[in-house]
N, CA and C atoms as an extended XYZ file, in Angstrom:
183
Properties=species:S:1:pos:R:3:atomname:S:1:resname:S:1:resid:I:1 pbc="F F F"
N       -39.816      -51.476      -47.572 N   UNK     1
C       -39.702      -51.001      -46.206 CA  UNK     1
C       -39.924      -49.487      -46.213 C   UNK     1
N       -40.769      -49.369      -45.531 N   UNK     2
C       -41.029      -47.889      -45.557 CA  UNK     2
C       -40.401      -47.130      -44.331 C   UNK     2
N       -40.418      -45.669      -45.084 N   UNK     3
C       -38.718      -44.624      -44.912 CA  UNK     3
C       -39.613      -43.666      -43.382 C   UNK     3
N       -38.931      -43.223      -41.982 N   UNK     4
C       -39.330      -42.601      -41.124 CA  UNK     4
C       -38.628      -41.228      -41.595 C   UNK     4
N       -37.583      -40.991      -42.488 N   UNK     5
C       -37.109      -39.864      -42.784 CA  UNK     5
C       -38.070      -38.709      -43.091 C   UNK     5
N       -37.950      -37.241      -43.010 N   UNK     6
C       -38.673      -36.465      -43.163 CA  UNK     6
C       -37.983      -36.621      -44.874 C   UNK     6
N       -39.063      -35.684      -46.003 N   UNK     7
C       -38.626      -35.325      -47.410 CA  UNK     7
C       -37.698      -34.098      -47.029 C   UNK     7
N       -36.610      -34.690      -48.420 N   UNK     8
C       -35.588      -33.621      -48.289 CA  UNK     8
C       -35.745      -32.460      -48.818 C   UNK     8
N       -35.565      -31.102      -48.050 N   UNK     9
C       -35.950      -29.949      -48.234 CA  UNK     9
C       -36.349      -29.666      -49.846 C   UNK     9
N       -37.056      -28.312      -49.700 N   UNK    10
C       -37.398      -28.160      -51.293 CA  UNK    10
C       -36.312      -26.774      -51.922 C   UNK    10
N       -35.739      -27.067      -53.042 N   UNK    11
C       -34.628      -26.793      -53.643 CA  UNK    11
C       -35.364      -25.363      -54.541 C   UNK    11
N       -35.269      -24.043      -54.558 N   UNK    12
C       -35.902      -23.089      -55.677 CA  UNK    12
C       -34.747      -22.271      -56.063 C   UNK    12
N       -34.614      -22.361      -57.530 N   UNK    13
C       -33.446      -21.030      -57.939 CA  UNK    13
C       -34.228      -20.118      -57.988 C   UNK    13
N       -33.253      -19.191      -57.836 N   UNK    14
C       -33.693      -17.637      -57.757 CA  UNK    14
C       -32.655      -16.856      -58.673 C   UNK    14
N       -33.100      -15.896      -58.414 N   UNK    15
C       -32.280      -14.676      -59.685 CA  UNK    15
C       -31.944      -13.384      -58.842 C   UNK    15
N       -31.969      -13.727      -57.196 N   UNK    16
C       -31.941      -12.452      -56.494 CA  UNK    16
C       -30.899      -12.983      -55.664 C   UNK    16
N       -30.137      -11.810      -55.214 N   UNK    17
C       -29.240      -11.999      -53.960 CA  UNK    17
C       -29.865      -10.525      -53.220 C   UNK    17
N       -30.421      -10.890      -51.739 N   UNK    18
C       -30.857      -11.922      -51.301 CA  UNK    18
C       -32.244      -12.438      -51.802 C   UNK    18
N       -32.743      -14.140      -51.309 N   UNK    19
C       -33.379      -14.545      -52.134 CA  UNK    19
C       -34.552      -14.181      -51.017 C   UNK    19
N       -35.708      -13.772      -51.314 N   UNK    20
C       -36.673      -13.783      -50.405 CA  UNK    20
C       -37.789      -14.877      -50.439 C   UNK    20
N       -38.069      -15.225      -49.067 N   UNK    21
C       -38.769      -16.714      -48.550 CA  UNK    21
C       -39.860      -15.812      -47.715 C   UNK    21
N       -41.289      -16.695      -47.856 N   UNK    22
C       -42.352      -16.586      -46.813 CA  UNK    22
C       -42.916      -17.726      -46.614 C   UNK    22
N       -42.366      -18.589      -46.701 N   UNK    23
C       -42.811      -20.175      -46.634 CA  UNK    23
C       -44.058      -21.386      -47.804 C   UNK    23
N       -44.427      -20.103      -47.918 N   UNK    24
C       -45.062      -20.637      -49.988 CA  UNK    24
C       -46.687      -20.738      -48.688 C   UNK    24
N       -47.807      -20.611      -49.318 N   UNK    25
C       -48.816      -20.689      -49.437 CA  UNK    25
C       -49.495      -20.052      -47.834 C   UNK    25
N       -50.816      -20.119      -47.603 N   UNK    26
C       -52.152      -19.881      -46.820 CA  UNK    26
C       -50.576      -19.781      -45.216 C   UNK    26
N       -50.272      -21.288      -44.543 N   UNK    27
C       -49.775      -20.998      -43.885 CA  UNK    27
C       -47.787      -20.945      -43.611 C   UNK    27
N       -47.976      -20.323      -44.036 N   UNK    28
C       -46.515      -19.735      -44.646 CA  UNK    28
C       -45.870      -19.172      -43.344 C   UNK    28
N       -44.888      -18.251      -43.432 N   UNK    29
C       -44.206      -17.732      -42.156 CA  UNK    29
C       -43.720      -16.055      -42.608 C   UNK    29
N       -43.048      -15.386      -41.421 N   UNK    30
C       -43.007      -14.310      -41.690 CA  UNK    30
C       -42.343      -14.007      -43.323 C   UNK    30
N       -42.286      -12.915      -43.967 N   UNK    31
C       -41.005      -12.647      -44.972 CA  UNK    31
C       -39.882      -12.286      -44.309 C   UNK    31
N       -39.019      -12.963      -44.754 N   UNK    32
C       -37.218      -13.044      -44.567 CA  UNK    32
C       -36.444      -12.912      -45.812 C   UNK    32
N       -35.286      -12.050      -46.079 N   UNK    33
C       -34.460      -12.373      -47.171 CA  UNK    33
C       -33.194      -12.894      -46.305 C   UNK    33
N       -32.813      -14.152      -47.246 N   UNK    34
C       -31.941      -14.488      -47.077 CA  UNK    34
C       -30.502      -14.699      -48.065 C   UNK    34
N       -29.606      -13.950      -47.328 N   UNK    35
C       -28.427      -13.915      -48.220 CA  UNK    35
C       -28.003      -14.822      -49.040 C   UNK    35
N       -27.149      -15.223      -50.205 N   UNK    36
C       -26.681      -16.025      -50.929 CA  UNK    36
C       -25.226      -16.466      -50.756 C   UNK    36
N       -24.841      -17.357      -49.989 N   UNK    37
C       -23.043      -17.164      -50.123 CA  UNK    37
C       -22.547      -17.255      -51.351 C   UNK    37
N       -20.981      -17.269      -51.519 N   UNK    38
C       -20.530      -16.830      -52.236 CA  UNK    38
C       -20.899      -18.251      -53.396 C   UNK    38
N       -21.139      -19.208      -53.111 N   UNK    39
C       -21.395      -20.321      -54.057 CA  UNK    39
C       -22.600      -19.798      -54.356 C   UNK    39
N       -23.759      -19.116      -54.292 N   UNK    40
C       -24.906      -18.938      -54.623 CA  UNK    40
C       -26.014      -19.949      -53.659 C   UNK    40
N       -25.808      -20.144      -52.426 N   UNK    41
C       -27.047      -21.250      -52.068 CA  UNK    41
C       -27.361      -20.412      -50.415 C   UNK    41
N       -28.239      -20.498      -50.018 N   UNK    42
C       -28.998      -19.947      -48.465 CA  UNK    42
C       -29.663      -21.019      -48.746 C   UNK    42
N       -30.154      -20.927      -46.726 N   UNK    43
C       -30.869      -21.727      -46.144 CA  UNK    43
C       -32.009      -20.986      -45.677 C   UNK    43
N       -33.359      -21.195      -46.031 N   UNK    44
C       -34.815      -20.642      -45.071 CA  UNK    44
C       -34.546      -21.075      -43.668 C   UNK    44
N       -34.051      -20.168      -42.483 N   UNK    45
C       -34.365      -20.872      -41.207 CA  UNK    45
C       -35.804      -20.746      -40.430 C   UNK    45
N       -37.058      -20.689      -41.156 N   UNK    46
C       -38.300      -21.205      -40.831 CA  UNK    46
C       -38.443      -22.270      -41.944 C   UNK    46
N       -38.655      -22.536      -42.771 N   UNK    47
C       -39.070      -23.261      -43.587 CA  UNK    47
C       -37.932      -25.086      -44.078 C   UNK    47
N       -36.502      -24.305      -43.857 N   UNK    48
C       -35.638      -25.121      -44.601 CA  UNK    48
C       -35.529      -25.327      -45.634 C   UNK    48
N       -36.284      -24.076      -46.797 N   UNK    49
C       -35.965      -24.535      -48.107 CA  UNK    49
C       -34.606      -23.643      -48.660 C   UNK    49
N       -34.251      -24.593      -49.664 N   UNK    50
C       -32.879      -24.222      -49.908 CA  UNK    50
C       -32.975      -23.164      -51.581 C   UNK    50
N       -32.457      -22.100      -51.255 N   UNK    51
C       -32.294      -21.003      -52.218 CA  UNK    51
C       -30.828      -21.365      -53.336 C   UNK    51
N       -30.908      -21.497      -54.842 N   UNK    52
C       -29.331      -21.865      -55.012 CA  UNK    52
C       -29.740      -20.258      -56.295 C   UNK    52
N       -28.925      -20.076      -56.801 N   UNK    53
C       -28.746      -18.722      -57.830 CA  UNK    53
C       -29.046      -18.828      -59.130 C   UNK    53
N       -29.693      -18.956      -60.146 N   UNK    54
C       -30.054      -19.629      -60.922 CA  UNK    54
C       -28.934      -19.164      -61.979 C   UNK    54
N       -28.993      -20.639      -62.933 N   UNK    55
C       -26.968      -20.580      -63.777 CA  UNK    55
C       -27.573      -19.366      -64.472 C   UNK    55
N       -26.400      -18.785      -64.793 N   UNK    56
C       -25.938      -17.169      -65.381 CA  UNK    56
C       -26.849      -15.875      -64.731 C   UNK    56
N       -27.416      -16.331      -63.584 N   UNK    57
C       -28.066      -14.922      -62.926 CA  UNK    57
C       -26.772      -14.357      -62.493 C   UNK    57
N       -26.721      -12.743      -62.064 N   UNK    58
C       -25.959      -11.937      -61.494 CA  UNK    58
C       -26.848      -11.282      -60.434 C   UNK    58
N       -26.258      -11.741      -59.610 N   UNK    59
C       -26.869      -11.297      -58.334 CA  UNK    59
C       -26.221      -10.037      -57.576 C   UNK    59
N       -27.115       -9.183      -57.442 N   UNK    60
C       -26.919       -7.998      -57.347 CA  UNK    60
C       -26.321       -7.665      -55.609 C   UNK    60
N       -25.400       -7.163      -55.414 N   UNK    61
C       -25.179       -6.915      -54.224 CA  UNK    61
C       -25.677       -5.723      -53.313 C   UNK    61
């Protein structure tokens, strides 16, 4: 049975606080940095991809 769900967002660690997003390729969206909470994860609000901190980065405030 095939799924009407959209794919679930795309997941990238990063090594930055904040993590900066332009939506990846040709049509992409503006640049945004987006903060890291204190668990290490942001949300792209153009894109929806999810930023998490990559294990033992120190993210710089």
């Amino acid at each position: 049975m095939a799924s009407n769900l959209p794919p679930p967002p795309e997941t990238i660690e990063t090594e930055t606080n904040p993590a900066r997003c332009d939506g990846g390729g040709a049509l992409g969206h503006p640049t945004i940095y987006i903060p890291l909470s204190p668990d290490g994860r942001g949300e792209c609000g153009y894109c929806d991809r999810v930023f998490v901190l990559k294990a033992g980065a120190r993210a710089a405030h």
